[in-house]
C-alpha positions in Angstrom: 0.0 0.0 0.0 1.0 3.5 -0.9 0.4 6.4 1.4 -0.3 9.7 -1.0 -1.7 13.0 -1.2 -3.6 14.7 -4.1 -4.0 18.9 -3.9 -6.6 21.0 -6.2 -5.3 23.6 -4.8 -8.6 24.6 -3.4 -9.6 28.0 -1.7 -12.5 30.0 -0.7 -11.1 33.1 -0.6 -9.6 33.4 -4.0 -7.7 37.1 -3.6 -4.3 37.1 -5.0 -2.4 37.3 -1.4 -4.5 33.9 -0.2 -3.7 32.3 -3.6 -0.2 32.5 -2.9 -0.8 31.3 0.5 -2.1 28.6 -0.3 0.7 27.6 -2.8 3.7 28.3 -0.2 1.2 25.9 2.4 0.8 23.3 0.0 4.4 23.5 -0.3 5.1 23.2 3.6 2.5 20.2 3.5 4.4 18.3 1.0 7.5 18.9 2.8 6.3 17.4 6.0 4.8 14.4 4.2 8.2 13.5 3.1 10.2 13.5 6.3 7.0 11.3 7.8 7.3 8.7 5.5 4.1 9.8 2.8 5.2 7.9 -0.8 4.0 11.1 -3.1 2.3 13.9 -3.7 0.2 14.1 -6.5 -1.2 17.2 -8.3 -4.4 17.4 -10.3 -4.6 20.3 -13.8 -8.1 22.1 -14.2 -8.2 25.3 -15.8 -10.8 28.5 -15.0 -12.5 26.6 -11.9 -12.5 29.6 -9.5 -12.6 27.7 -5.8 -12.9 24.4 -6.7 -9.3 24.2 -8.2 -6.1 26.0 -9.1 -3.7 24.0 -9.7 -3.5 25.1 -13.8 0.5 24.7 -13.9 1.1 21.3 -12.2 4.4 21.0 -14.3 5.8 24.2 -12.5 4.4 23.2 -8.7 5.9 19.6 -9.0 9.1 21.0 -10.7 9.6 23.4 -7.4 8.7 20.8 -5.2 11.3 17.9 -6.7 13.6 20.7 -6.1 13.0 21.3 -2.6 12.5 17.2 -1.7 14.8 14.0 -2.1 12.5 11.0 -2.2 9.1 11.7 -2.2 7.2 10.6 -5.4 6.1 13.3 -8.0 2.7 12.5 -9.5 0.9 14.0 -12.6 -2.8 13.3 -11.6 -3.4 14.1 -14.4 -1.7 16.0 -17.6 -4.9 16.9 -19.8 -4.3 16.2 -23.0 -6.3 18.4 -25.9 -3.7 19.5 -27.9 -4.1 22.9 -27.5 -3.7 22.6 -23.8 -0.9 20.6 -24.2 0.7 19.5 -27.3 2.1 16.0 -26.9 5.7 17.0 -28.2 6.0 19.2 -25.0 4.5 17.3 -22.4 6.9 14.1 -23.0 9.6 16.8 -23.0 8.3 18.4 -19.4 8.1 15.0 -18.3 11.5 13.6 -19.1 13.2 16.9 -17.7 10.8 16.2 -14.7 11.9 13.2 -14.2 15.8 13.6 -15.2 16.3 16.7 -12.3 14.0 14.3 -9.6 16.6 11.2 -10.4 13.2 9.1 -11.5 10.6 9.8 -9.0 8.0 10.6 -11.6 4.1 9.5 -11.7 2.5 10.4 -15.0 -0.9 10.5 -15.3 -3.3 11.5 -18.3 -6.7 12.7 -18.9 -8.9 15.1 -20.6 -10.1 17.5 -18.2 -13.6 16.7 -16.5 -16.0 20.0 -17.7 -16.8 22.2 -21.1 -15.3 25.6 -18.7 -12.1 24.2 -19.6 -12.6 22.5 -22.9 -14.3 26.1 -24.2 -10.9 28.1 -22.9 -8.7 26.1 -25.5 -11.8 26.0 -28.0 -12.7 22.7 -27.5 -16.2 21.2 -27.2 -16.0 18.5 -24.4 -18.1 15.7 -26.4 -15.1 15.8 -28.9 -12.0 15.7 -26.7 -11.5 11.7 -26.1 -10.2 10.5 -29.3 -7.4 13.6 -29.2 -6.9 12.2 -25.8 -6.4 8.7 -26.8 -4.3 9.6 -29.7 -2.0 11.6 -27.6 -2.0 8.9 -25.0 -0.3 6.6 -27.4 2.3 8.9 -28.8 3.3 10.4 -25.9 5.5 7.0 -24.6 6.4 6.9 -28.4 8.2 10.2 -28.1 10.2 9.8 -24.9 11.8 6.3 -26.2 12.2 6.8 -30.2 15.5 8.4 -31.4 12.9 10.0 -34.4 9.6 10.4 -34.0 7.2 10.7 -36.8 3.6 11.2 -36.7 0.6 11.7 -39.2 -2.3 11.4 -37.1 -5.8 12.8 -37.1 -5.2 15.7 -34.8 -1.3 15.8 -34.1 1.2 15.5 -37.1 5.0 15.7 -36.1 7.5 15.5 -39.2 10.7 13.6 -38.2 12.4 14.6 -35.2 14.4 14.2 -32.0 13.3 15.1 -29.5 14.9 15.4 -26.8 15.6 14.5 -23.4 14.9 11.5 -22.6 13.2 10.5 -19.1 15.8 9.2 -16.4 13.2 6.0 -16.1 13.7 3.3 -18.6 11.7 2.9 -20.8 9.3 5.9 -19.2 8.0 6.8 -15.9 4.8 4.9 -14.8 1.7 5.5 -16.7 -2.0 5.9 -15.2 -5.5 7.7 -16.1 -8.4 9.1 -14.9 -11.4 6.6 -14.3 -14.3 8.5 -13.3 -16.7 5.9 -15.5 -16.7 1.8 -15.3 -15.6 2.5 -19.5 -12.6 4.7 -18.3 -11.6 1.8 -16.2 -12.0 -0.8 -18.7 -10.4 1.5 -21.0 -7.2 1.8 -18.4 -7.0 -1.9 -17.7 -6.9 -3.1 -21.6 -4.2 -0.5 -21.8 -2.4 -1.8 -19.0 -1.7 1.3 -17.2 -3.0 2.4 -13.4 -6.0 3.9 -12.4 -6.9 7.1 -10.7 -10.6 6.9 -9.4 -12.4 8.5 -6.9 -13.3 6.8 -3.0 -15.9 8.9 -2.4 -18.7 6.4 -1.6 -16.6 4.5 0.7 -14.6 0.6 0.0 -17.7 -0.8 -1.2 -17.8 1.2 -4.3 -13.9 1.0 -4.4 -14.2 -2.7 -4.6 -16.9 -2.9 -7.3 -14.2 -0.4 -9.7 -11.2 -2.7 -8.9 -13.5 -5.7 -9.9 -13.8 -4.0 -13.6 -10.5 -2.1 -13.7 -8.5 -5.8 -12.4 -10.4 -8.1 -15.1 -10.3 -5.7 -17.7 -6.1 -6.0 -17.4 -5.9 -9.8 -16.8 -7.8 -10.1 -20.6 -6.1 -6.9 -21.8 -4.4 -7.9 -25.8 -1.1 -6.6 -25.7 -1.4 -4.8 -29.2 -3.7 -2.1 -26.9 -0.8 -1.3 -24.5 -0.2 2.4 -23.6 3.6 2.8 -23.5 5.9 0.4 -22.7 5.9 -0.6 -19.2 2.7 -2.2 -18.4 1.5 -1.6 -14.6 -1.3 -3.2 -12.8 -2.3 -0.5 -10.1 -5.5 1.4 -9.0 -5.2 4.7 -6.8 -8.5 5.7 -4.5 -8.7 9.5 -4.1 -9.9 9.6 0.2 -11.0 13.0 1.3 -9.1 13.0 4.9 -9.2 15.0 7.8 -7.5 13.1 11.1 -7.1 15.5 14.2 -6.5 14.5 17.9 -9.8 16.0 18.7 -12.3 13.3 16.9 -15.4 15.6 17.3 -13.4 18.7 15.7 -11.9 16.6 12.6 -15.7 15.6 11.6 -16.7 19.1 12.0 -13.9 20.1 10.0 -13.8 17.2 7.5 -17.3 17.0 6.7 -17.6 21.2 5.8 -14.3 20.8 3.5 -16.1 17.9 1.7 -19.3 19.8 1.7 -17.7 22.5 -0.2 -15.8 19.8 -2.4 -19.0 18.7 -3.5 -21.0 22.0 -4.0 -18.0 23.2 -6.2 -18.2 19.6 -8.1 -22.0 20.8 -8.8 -21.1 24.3 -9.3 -18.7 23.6 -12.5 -19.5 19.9 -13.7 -23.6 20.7 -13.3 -24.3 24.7 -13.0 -25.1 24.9 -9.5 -25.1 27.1 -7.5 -21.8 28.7 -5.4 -20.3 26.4 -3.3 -21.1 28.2 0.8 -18.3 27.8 3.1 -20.1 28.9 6.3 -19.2 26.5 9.4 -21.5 24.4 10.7 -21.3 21.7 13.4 -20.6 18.2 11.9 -24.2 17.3 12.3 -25.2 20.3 10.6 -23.0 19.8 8.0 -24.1 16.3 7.4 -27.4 17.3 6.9 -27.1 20.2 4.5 -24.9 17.4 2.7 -28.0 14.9 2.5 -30.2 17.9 1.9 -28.5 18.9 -1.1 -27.8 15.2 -1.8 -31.5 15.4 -2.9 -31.7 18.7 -4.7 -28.5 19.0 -6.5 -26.7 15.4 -6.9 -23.0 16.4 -7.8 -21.8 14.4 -10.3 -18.8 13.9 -12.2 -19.4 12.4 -15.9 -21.9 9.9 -14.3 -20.6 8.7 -11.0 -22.2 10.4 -7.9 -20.2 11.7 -5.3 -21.4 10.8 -2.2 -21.2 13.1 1.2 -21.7 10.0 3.1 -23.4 12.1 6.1 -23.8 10.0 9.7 -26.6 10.4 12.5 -24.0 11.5 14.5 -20.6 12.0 15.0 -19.4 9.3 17.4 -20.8 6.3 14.9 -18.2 4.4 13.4 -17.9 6.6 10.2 -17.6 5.1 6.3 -14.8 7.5 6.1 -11.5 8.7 7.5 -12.5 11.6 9.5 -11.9 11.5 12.7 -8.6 10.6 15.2 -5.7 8.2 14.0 -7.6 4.7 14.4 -10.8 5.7 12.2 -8.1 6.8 9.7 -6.4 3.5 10.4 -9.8 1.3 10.0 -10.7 3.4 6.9 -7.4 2.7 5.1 -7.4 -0.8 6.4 -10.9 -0.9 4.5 -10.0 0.3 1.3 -7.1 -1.9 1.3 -9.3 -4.9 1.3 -11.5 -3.3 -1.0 -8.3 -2.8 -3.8 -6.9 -0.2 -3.3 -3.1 -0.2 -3.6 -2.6 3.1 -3.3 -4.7 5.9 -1.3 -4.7 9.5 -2.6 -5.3 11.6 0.3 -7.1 14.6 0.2 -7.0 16.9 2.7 -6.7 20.3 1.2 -10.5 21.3 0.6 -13.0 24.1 1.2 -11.0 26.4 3.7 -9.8 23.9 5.8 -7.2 25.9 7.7 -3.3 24.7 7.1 -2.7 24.1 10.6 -5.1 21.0 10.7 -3.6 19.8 7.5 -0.5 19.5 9.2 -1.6 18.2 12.2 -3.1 15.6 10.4 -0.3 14.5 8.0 1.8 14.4 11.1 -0.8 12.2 13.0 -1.0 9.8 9.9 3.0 9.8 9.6 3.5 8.7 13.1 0.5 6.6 13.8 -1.9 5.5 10.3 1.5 4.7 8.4 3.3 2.8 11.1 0.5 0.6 12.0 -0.9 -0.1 8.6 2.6 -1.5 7.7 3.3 -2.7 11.1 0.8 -5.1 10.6 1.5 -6.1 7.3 -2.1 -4.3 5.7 -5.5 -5.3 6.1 -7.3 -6.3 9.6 
């Protein structure tokens, strides 16, 4: 099991000095990870989605923070792919050079970006984007292990070239995608490549996407592989807030995901501005079921559950709370598949000191006891 984290870069307050804030906490976040034993820090790319994310540049963030760390992983979840946003010729270059100056600690994930806000910026229409993204996907790998590429596709032609560097990883760094739908997994595991996929509706759901993602790569033809390097390996994005004061971290946990999922709405569905106001964790769980049944976030066609409780001291379907719910949680979604879990804890205004309070409490406690006794329960 990998331990990870995943960042939007998400704020409420979206003025210029709290933008940067947030960057240069993001920063001390990952930092800390490292020195308590976190495996790496994965950032996401969305464009134009005031609040909900803005992380546009991942390439320059993850650059900064190879820089400033030594072992820690450094994952692309994901590089969107529409040409225009990215041409394939420079993202295999960005991601060699990434890897080359981090001695091979790179992740790289692809995708096409989830909403039309972002398609429309590069003059995309969203419908259209998945066999550009498909096309790239192959040609990328193609490019950081041919000495001259050549290419005379449908939407990317590259006369012969080299192209240069190459990536410090032979024959390329890992390789995963998006899976927000059971095609996208199916999709991943014929290409033999890793999955990114959400965790919001707890292990069972987890379980039922590593069903499809895990026989989809044990029938996978080896003609459809993505790159060269085949990988069996699904990731589980886990909003996370784990605090010594169990009452507070549900409180705290359950408004951050509340806000996760009105922005989801806000930008993937046209509703409303997500509301930031703090409520108890009751409270919270019920505006969450409340708007559950009025405006049911979803992204492509997978619902995003807010998983709300009758009260806070239940045993939760989720991993807020102190160090042993975040323990039985993991332990959970272990069982359920998971290989690695993408930790989310930087949502909706949750304050930086509690972010750091609880990577440090999953550093010294989750981490060590998950591997202590050798994974599941």
């Amino acid at each position: 099991m990998k331990f990870s984290i995943i960042y939007e870069a998400q704020m409420v307050d979206t003025s210029r000095e709290n933008e940067a804030r947030v960057f240069h906490e993001i920063v001390e976040q990952a930092l800390l990870a490292e020195q308590l034993g976190f495996d790496t820090v994965w950032a996401v790319e969305h464009t134009a989605l005031t609040q909900y994310a803005h992380m546009s540049a991942p390439e320059t963030f993850l650059a900064y923070l190879a820089g400033r760390t030594t072992r820690l992983g450094i994952g692309h979840g994901v590089v969107c792919l529409p040409p225009a946003m990215n041409h394939p010729v420079k993202v295999a270059e960005r991601i060699a050079t990434l890897d080359i100056l981090s001695r091979g600690r790179v992740h790289f994930g692809m995708g096409k970006g989830g909403t039309q806000q972002e398609a429309g910026t590069f003059g995309y229409e969203l419908a259209d984007l998945p066999p550009m993204i498909t096309e790239s996907m192959y040609l990328i790998p193609r490019i950081m292990t041919e000495d001259v590429v050549s290419h005379d596709g449908t939407y990317v032609k590259i006369p012969p070239r080299e192209i240069h560097p190459k990536p410090w990883q032979t024959p390329h760094p890992p390789i995963y995608m998006a899976c927000t739908k059971d095609d996208a997994l199916q999709t991943a595991g014929e290409r033999g490549i890793g999955a990114l996929v959400l965790a919001f509706s707890g292990p069972a759901e987890v379980a039922r996407k590593s069903a499809v993602y895990r026989e989809a790569h044990a029938r996978r033809d080896p003609a459809r592989q993505v790159g060269f390097r085949p990988i069996e390996h699904l990731a589980a994005l886990c909003p996370t807030i784990v605090l010594e004061d169990r009452e507070r971290a549900r409180r705290v946990g359950l408004r951050g995901q509340r806000f996760f999922v009105e922005s989801l709405a806000h930008w993937y569905q046209g509703g409303p501005r997500p509301n930031a106001e703090d409520l108890s964790a009751d409270e919270n769980a019920a505006a969450l079921a409340e708007r559950k049944a009025n405006v049911v976030a979803y992204i492509s066609e997978e619902r995003i559950e807010s998983s709300p409780r009758e009260t806070i001291h239940d045993v939760a379907d989720d991993a807020y709370g102190d160090p042993e719910d975040c323990l039985r949680h993991v332990r959970r979604l272990a069982e359920a598949g998971a290989d690695e879990i993408l930790f989310l804890f930087q949502m909706g205004g949750i304050a930086h000191a509690d972010i750091m309070e609880t990577i440090r409490l999953i550093g010294e406690h989750v981490i060590p006891a998950y591997r202590a006794g050798q994974g599941p329960a």
